[in-house]
C-alpha positions in Angstrom: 111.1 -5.8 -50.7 110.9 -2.1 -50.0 111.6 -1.8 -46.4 114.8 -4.5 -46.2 115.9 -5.3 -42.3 119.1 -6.8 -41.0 121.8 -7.1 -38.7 119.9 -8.6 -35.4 117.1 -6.2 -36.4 119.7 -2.9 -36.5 120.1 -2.6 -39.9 117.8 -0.2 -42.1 117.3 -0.3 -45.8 114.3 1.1 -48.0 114.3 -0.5 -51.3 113.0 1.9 -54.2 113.0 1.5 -57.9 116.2 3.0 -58.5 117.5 4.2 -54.6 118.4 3.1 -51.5 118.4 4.9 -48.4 120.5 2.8 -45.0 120.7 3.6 -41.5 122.5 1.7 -38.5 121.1 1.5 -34.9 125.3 1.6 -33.3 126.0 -0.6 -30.7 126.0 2.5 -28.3 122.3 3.2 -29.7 122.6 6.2 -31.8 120.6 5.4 -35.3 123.3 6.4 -38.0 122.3 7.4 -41.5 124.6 5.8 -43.9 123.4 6.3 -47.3 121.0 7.5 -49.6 121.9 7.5 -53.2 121.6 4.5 -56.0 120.1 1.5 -55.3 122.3 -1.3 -53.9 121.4 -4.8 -52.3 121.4 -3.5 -49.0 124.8 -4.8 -47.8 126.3 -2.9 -44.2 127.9 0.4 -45.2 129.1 1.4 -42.0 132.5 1.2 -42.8 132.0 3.9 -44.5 132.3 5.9 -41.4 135.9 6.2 -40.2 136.0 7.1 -36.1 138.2 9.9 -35.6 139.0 12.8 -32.5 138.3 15.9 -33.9 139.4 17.5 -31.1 136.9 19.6 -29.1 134.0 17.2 -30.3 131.8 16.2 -26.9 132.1 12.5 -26.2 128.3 11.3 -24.8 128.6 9.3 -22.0 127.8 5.8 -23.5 131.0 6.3 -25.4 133.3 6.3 -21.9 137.1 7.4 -22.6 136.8 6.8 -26.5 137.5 10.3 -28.1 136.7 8.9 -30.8 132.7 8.3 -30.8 131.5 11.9 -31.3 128.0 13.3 -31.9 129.3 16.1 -33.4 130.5 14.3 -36.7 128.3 11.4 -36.8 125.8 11.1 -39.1 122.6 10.7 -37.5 118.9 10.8 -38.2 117.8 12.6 -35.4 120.2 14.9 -34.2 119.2 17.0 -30.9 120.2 19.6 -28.8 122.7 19.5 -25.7 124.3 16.3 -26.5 127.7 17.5 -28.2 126.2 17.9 -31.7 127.2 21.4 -32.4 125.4 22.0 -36.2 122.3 22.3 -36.4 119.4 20.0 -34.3 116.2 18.0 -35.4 114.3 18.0 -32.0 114.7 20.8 -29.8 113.0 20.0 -26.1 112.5 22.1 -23.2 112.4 19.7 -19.6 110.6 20.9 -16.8 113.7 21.5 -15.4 114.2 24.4 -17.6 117.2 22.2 -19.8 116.8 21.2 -23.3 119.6 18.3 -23.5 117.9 15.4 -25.2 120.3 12.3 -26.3 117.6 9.9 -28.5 118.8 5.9 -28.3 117.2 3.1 -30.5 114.6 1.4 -29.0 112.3 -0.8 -31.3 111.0 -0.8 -35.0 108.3 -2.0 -36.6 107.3 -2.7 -40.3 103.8 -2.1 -41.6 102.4 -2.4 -45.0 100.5 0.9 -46.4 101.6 3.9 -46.2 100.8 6.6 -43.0 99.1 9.0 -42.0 99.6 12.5 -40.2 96.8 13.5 -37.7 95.2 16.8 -39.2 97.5 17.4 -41.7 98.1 16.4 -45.5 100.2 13.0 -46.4 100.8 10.6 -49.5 98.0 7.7 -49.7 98.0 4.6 -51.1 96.2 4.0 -54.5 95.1 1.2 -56.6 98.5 1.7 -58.5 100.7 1.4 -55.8 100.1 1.4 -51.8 103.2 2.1 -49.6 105.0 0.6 -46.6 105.6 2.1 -43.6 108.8 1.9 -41.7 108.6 3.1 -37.9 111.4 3.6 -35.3 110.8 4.3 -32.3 113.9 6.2 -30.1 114.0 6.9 -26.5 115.3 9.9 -24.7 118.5 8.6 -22.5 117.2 10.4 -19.5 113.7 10.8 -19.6 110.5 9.5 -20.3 110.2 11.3 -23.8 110.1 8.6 -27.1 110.6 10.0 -30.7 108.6 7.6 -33.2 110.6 8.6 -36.5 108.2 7.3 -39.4 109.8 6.4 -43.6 107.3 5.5 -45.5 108.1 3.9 -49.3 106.3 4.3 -52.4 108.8 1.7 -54.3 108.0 2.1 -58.1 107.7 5.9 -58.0 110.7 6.3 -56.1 109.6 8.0 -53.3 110.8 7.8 -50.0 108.6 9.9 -47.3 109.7 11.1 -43.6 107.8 12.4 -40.5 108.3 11.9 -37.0 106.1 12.3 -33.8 107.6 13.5 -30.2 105.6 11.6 -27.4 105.6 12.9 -23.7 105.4 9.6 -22.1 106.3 11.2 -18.5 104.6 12.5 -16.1 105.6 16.2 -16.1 104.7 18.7 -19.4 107.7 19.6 -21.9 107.5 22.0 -24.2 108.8 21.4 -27.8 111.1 24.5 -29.1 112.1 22.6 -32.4 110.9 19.9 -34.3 111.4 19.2 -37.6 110.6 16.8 -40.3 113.9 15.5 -41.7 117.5 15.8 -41.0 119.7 13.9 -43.1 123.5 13.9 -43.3 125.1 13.3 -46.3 128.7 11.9 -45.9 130.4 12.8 -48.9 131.0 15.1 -51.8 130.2 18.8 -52.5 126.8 19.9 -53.5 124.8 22.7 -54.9 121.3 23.9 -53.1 118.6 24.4 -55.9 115.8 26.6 -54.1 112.8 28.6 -55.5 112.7 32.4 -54.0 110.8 35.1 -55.1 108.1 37.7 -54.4 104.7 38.6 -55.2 103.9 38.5 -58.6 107.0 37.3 -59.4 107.2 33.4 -57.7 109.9 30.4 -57.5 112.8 31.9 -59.5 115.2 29.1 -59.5 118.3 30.1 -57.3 121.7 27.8 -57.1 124.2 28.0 -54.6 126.9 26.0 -53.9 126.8 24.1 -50.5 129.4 25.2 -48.3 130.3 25.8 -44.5 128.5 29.0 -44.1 125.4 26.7 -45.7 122.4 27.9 -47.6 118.9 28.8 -45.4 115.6 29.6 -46.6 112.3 29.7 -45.1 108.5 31.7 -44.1 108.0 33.3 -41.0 104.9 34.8 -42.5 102.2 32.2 -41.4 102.0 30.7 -45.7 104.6 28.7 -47.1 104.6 32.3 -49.2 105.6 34.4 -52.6 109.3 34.6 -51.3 110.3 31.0 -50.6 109.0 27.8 -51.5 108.8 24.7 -49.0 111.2 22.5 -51.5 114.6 22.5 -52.5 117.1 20.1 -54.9 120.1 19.1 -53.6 122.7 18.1 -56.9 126.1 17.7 -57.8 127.8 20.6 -59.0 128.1 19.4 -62.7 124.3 18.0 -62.3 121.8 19.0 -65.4 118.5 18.2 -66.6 120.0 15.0 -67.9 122.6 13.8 -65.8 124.1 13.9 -62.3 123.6 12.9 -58.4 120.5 14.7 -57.5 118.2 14.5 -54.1 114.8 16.4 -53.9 113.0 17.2 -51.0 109.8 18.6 -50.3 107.8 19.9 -47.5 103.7 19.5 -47.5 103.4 22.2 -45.2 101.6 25.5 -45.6 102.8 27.6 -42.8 105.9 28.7 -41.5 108.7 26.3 -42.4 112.4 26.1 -42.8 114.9 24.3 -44.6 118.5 24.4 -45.4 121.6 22.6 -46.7 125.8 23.1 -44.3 128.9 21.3 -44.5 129.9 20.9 -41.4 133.8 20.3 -40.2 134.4 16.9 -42.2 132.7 17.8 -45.1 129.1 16.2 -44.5 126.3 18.2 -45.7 123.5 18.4 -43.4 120.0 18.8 -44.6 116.7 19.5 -42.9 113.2 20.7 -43.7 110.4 21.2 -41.5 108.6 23.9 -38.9 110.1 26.8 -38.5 111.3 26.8 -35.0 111.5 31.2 -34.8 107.6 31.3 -33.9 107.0 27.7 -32.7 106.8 26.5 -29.3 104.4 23.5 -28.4 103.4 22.0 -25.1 103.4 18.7 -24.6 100.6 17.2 -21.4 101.9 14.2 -20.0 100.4 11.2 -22.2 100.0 13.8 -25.4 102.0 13.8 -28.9 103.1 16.0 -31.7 102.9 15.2 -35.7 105.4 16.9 -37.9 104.7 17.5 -41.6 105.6 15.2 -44.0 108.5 15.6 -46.3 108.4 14.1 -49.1 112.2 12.9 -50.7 113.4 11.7 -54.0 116.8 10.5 -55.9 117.8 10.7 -59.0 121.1 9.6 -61.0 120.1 11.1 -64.2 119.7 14.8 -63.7 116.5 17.2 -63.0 114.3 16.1 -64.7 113.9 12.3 -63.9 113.9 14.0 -60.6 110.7 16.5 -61.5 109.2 13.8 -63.2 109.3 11.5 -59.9 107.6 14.7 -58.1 104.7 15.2 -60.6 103.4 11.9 -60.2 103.5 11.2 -57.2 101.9 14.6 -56.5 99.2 14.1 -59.1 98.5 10.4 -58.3 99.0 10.0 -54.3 98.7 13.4 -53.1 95.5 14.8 -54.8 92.2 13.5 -54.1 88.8 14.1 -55.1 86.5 13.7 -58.7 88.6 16.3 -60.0 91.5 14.2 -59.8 91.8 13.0 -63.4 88.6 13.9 -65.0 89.1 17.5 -67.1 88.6 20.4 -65.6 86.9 23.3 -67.1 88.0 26.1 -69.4 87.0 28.8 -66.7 86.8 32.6 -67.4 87.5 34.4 -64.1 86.4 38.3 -64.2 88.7 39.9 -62.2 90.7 41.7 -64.9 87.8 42.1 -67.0 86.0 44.1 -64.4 87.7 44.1 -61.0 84.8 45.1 -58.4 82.7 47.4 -60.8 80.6 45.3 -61.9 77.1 44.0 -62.0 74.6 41.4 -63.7 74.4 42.5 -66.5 78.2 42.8 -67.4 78.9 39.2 -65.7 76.1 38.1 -68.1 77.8 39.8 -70.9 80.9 38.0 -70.7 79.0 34.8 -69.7 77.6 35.0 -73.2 80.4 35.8 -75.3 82.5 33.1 -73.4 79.9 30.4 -73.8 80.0 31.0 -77.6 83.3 31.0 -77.8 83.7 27.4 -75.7 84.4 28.6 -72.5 82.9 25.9 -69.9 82.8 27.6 -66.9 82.1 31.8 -65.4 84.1 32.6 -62.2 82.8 35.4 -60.0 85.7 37.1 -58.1 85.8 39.6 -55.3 83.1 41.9 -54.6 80.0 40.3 -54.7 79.2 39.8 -51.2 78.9 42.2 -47.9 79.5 45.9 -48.6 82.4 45.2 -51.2 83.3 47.8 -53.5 86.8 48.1 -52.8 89.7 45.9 -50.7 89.0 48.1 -47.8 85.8 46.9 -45.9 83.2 43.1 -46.4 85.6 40.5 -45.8 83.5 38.2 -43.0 80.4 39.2 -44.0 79.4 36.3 -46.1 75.5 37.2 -47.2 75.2 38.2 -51.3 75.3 41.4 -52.0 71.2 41.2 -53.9 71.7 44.9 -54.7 74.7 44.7 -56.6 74.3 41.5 -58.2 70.2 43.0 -59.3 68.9 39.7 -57.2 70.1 36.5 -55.6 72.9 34.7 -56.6 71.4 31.6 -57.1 69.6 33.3 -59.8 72.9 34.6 -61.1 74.2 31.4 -61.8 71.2 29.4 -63.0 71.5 32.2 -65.7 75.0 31.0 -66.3 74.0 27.3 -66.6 71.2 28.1 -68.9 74.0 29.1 -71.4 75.6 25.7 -70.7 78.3 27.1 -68.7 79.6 26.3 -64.8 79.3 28.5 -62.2 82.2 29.5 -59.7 82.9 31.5 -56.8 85.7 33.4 -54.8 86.0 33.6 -51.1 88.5 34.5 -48.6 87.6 32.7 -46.0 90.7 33.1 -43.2 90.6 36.9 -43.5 88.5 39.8 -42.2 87.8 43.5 -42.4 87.9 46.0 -39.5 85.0 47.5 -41.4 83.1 44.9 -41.5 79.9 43.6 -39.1 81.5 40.4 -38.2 84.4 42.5 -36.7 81.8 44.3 -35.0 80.8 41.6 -33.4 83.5 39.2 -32.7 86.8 41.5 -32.4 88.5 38.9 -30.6 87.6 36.7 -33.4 91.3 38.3 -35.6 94.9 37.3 -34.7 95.5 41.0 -32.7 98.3 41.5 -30.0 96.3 42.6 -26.9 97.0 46.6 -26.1 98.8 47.0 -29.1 97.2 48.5 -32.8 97.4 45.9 -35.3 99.5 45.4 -38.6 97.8 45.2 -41.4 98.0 43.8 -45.0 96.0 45.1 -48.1 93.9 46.9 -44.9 93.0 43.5 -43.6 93.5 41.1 -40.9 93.5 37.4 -40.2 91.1 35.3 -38.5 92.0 33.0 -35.7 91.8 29.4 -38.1 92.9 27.9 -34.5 89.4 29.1 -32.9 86.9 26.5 -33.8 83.9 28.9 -33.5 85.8 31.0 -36.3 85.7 27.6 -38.2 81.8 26.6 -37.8 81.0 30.4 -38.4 82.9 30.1 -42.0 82.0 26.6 -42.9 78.0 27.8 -41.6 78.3 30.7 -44.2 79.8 29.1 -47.3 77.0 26.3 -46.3 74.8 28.2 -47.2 75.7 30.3 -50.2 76.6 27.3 -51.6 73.2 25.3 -50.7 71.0 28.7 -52.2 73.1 28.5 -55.8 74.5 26.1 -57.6 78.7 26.3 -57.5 81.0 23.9 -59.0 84.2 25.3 -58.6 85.6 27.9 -55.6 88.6 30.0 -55.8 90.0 30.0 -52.0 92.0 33.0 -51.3 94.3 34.1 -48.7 96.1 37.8 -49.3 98.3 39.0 -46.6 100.8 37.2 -44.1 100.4 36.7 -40.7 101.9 39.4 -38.2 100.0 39.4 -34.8 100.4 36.0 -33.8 98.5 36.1 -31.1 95.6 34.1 -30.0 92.5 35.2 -27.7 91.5 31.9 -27.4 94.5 30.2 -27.2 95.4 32.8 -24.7 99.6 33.7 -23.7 100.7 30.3 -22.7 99.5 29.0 -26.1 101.3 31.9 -28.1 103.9 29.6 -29.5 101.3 27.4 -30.8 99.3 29.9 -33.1 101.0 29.8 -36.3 100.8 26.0 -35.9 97.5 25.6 -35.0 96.2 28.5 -37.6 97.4 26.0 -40.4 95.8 23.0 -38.9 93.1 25.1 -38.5 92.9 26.0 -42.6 93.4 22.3 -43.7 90.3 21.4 -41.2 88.1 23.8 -42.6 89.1 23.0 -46.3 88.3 19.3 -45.0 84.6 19.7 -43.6 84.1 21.9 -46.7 84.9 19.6 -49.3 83.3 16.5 -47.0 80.1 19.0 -47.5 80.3 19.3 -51.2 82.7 16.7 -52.4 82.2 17.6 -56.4 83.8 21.1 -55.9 86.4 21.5 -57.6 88.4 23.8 -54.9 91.8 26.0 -56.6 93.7 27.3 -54.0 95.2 30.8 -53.7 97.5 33.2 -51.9 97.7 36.5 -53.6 98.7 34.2 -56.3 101.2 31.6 -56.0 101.8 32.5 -52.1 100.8 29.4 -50.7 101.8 27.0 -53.7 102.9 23.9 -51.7 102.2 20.3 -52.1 100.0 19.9 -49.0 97.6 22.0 -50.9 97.6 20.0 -53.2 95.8 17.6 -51.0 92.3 19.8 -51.0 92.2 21.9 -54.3 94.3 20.1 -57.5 95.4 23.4 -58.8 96.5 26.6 -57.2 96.5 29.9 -58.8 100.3 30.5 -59.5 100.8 33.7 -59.5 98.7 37.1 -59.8 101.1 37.8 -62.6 99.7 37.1 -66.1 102.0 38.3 -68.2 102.7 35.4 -70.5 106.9 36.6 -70.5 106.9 36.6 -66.8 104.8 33.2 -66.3 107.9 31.5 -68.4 110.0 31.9 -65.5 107.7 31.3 -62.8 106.0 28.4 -64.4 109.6 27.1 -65.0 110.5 27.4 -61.4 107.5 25.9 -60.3 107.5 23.1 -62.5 111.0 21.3 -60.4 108.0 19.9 -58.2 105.0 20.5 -59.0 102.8 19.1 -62.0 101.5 21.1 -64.4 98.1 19.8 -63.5 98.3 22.2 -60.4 99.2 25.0 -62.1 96.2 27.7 -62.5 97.3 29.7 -65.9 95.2 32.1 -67.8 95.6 34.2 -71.2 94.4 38.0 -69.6 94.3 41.1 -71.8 97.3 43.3 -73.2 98.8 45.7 -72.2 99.4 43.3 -69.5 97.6 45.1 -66.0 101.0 43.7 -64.2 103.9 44.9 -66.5 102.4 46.9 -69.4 103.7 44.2 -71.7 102.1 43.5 -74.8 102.2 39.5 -76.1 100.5 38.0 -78.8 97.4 36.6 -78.2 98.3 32.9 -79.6 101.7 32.9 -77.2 99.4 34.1 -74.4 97.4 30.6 -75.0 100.8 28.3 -75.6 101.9 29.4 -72.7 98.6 29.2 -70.3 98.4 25.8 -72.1 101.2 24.6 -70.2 98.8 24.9 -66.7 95.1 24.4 -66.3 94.4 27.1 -68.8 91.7 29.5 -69.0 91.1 33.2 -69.5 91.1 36.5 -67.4 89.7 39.4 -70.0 86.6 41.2 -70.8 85.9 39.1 -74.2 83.6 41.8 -75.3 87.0 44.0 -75.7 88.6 41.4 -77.7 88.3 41.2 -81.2 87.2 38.9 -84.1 90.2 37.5 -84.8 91.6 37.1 -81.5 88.1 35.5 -80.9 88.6 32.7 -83.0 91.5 32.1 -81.6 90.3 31.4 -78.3 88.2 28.9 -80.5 91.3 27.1 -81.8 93.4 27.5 -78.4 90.3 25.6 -76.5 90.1 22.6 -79.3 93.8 22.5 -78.8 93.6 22.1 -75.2 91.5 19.4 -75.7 93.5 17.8 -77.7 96.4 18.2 -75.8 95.1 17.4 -72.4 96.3 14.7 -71.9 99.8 15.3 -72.7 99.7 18.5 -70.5 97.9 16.7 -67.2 99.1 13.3 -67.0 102.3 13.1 -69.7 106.0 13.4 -68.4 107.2 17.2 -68.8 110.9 18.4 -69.5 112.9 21.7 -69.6 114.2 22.3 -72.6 115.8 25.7 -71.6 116.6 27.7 -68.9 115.6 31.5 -68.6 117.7 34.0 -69.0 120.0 31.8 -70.9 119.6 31.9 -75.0 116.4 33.9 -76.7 114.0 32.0 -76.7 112.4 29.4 -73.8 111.4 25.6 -74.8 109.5 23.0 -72.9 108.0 19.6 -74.0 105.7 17.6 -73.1 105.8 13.5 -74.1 102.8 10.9 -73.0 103.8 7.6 -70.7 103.4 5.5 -73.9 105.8 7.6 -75.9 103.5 7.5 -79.0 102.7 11.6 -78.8 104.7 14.8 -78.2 103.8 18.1 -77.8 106.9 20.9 -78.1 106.1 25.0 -77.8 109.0 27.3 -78.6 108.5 30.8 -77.4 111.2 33.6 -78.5 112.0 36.1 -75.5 114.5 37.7 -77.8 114.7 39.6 -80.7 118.1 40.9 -83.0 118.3 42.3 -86.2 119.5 39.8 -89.1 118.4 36.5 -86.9 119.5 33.4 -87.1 117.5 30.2 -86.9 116.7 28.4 -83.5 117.5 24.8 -82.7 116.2 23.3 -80.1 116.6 19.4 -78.0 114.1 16.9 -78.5 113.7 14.6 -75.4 111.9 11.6 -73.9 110.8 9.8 -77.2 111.6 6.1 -77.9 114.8 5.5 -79.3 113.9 2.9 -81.9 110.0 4.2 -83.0 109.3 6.4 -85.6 108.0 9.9 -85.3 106.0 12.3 -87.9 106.9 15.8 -87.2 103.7 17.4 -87.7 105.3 20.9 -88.6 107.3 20.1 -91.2 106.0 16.4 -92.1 109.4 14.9 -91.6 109.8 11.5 -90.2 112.4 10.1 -88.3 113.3 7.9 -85.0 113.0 9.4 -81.6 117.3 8.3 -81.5 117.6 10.8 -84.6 115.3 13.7 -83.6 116.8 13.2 -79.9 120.1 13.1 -81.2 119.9 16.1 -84.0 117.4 18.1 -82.4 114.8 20.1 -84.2 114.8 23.1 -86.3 111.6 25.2 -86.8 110.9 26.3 -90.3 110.5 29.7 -89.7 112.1 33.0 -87.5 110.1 34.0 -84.9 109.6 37.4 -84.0 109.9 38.7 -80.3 107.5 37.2 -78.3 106.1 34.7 -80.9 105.3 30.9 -79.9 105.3 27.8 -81.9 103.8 24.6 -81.1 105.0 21.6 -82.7 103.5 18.1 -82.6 104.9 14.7 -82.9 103.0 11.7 -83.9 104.3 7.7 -83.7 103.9 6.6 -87.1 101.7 2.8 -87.3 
């Protein structure tokens, strides 16, 4: 049984595959976390806490003249503010009073079966392969008529354990909530490191690794996207931890604003962790009778190393988190023109590349920026959602029945959530864009952002892509987002809502991408933020992939696409072969590692064909045939890190299907020395006691031996060169 209860009724266990995670409601009413770690058979591990003073550690007053019962040590799962708990709190809320001490008891539980959901936001849903169960607690504030309903929900064979909570003002006088997080969890012993993902634009989720110590490890958005510099997930491991071995606990935020999350020892060695709203621009009133939903954060355990841990997050992402026809069918090989033309263009060269990519095998045409309002540069349009008939020589439905006549898709890009001072719909409806009143805006790429939390914004934008889409036939929009938020202030929120903006912008997003996608469900939707700025798992719950980066350089996207990969499924990542010299770095790649590496994403292209030549043009021939043939491995087969960049010359990564009868391997060298010597690389997550064909070299042995010896490529690469290699079971 997943969700295992004991002890009178006080005892907490959730059961998964290969985990357990145990709390204890005290006999003074405090609910204790106690473990989280392998599985066990749910015995009482409370005596694993040993009551000590700690000298100036408060003592609440339940505990009477017993120095010994401090919230300031305790592991709890709720920790709050004013109570003697000096590290950091969960649940942070302001009285009417003007106090903010808030001391949450055990109150009552109950046990569901299916998993939750979150009101407005994005959460994990049960499938015909496996629904959850739901855990609730509910906790009551010692002194007031506030409850806390703290909600675990269990996904039991993919070893997932989920966490939210929601605050309820029960009283009869407003509060105002200046914190509240997801998940806090204490972890009672042992040292850790903090895996994270940081970055900037252009240049996502390089993997960071600090060690876990008082000062404690903090990262987060305050930009109004999960964003380029941060992502909204990190690992927490055992120092010695690996890809293959070693204590390792994920967690993961699907949230898409500002968020926080962070890793401290405290005074006896416990490490804290939380992840959840960022509290710096939050603030959120609370009406006698109303509630507040936090995200959900989505946690995982693993005893064998990073990648059983990665694994446990790409399934569950692909399987219970994305939605929609797009789910598992294929999705297109898409040409986007961006690169090829940026905004000079017209018909006839979008009908140019149309052709040469529909002879080539390209399924599918993507029109980027620039064909609608007055949209020749970044600088004016965005708002102004008509078609731009001049420059496009007619309507756009036209446009892209042309592009279906060659047996091609049609796509779209929009930027919905932004808009242009020069534009008419900023014209009319000024108060319409997040702006500070009496002060000049910021502004980002000469833009700002709409107010997502105004629903008249939302009908306006959901009215306009209505109708472009209802006047041409689209099966596939690229949503866009490109700058962070500055001015948080809403006109129609007004200053006693200010706090509530950022909040209520992102609630405002996922409800638009909602009615849109309830409008035209066969869409298939790939989300974007100036790249990879907004690459978080409650995306993932409206467009399957996200464009990961605005990078394209097939050397840089080793990196990124390795960071990104510790959570997200290569399914979600939006990868495309673009032209060299690279427009980002000025690199120059082969054309065939360009394709490898795209390959390891939802692939496409980003180029002006007509400027590529013969030979490179069959091999967009062989690299579409080989996505095809690969597809399966890529979208739905478990993936491991073979390397680690930066470290050695060359990077490796492999992907192996659930049966374990197929591999796919690519090998691509980042380094180059004179007189080289050959390059070995692991072989992992084939069966031990089958036989595989190498397909490179023709050489058969059992997935122990090739596991066990590794592989050897039969020939030097040069710098920058890829290699695919195959394994087939033999009957």
């Amino acid at each position: 049984m997943a969700v295992q209860i004991s002890e009178n009724g006080r005892l907490f266990t959730l059961h998964t595959r290969n985990s357990s995670y145990q709390m204890y409601a005290d006999p003074f009413g405090t609910l204790l976390h106690l473990y989280y770690g392998k599985r066990t058979d749910g015995e009482n591990l409370s005596d694993l806490i040993l009551r000590t003073d700690m000298g100036f550690a408060g003592n609440p007053p339940q505990a009477g003249s017993d120095r010994t019962y401090s919230l300031d040590y305790l592991p709890q799962e709720l920790p709050s503010s004013g109570v003697g708990d000096y590290r950091d709190d969960c649940v942070r809320i302001r009285h009417s009073d003007g106090s903010c001490a808030a001391q949450f008891l055990f109150d009552s539980f109950q046990v569901t079966e299916g998993s939750y959901s979150i009101p407005g936001m994005p959460a994990l849903y049960d499938t015909a392969k496996e629904a959850g169960q739901t855990l609730t607690i509910t906790l009551r504030e010692a002194c007031s008529d506030v409850r806390v309903q703290l909600l675990y929900g269990v996904f039991e064979q993919s070893d997932i354990i989920t966490r939210a909570l929601k605050v309820v003002n029960a009283g009869k006088t407003p509060i105002v909530l200046e914190k509240a997080l997801s998940m806090s969890m204490d972890i009672l012993f042992g040292d850790y490191d903090m895996i994270f993902f940081a970055g900037r634009h252009a240049m996502e989720r390089t993997l960071c690794r600090l060690p876990v110590k008082r000062a404690g490890v903090h990262i987060g958005s305050v930009r109004g996207t999960s964003s380029h510099h941060y992502n909204p997930s990190l690992v927490l491991c055992s120092p010695q931890a690996d890809e293959d071995a070693g204590d390792c606990y994920g967690f993961c935020l699907a949230y898409s604003g500002d968020f926080t999350a962070s890793a401290q020892q405290d005074q006896r060695g416990t490490t804290r962790v939380q992840a959840g709203i960022h509290p710096d621009r939050f603030s959120f009133r609370l009406e006698p009778g109303e509630s507040f939903p936090t995200p959900q954060a989505i946690l995982s355990y693993s005893s064998c190393g990073l990648s059983a841990l990665s694994q446990n997050y790409h399934r569950i992402l692909r399987e219970h988190m994305c939605r929609g026809p797009w789910k598992h069918e294929r999705r297109p090989v898409l040409i986007n023109n961006w690169e090829a033309t940026y905004f000079d263009f017209d018909k006839d060269k979008l009908l140019s590349i149309a052709s040469q990519a529909a002879k080539l095998g390209i399924e599918m045409l993507v029109l980027d920026d620039g064909w609608f309002g007055k949209r020749n540069d970044d600088n004016s349009g965005l708002g102004d959602w008509f078609v731009n008939t001049e420059k496009l020589g007619g309507a756009l439905g036209a446009l892209s029945e042309e592009i279906h006549c060659m047996g091609m898709k049609f796509g779209l890009w929009f930027e919905p959530e932004m808009i242009s001072e020069d534009s008419d719909l900023y014209r009319a409806h000024p108060d319409w864009a997040l702006t500070i009143p009496g002060r000049e805006p910021n502004r980002g790429r000469n833009q700002l952002v709409l107010d997502m939390a105004n629903p008249e914004v939302r009908s306006y934008l959901l009215e306009r892509m209505t109708d472009i889409l209802s006047h041409a036939q689209i099966d596939y929009v690229k949503w866009d987002m490109n700058r962070s938020i500055c001015d948080a202030y809403s006109s129609y929120l007004g200053p006693e809502r200010t706090g509530e903006v950022c909040h209520r912008y992102v609630l405002g997003v996922y409800d638009l991408m909602e009615c849109f996608l309830s409008r035209f469900p066969g869409v298939l939707l790939e989300g974007c933020s100036g790249g990879g700025g907004r690459f978080d798992a409650a995306m993932l719950y409206y467009s399957p992939q996200i464009w990961c980066s605005d990078n394209t350089d097939a050397v840089n996207r080793l990196s990124i696409q390795y960071g990104t990969s510790f959570f997200y499924p290569v399914s979600a990542v939006g990868a495309h072969v673009s032209a060299c010299p690279n427009h980002q770095t000025g690199r120059s790649v082969p054309f065939r590692t360009r394709g490898d590496v795209a390959m390891a994403g939802s692939f496409g292209y980003e180029l002006d064909l007509n400027q590529v030549s013969e030979e490179e043009k069959e091999q967009v021939k062989e690299q579409i045939e080989a996505f095809r043939h690969f597809y399966s491995l890529t979208h739905e087969g478990d993936y491991y890190r073979l390397t680690e960049p930066g470290k050695g010359d060359f990077m490796a990564w492999e992907f192996v299907d659930e049966n374990r009868e197929h591999a796919m391997l690519t090998i691509v060298q980042t380094e180059s020395f004179g007189n080289p010597i050959p390059i070995h690389t692991d072989v992992k997550g084939l069966d031990p006691a089958k036989k595989y064909r190498c397909l490179m070299n023709g050489a058969v042995r059992s997935g122990a031996s090739w596991m066990g010896a590794g592989l050897t490529p039969n020939r030097i690469l040069k710098q920058y060169e890829s290699l695919v290699i195959e394994f087939a079971r033999e009957p």
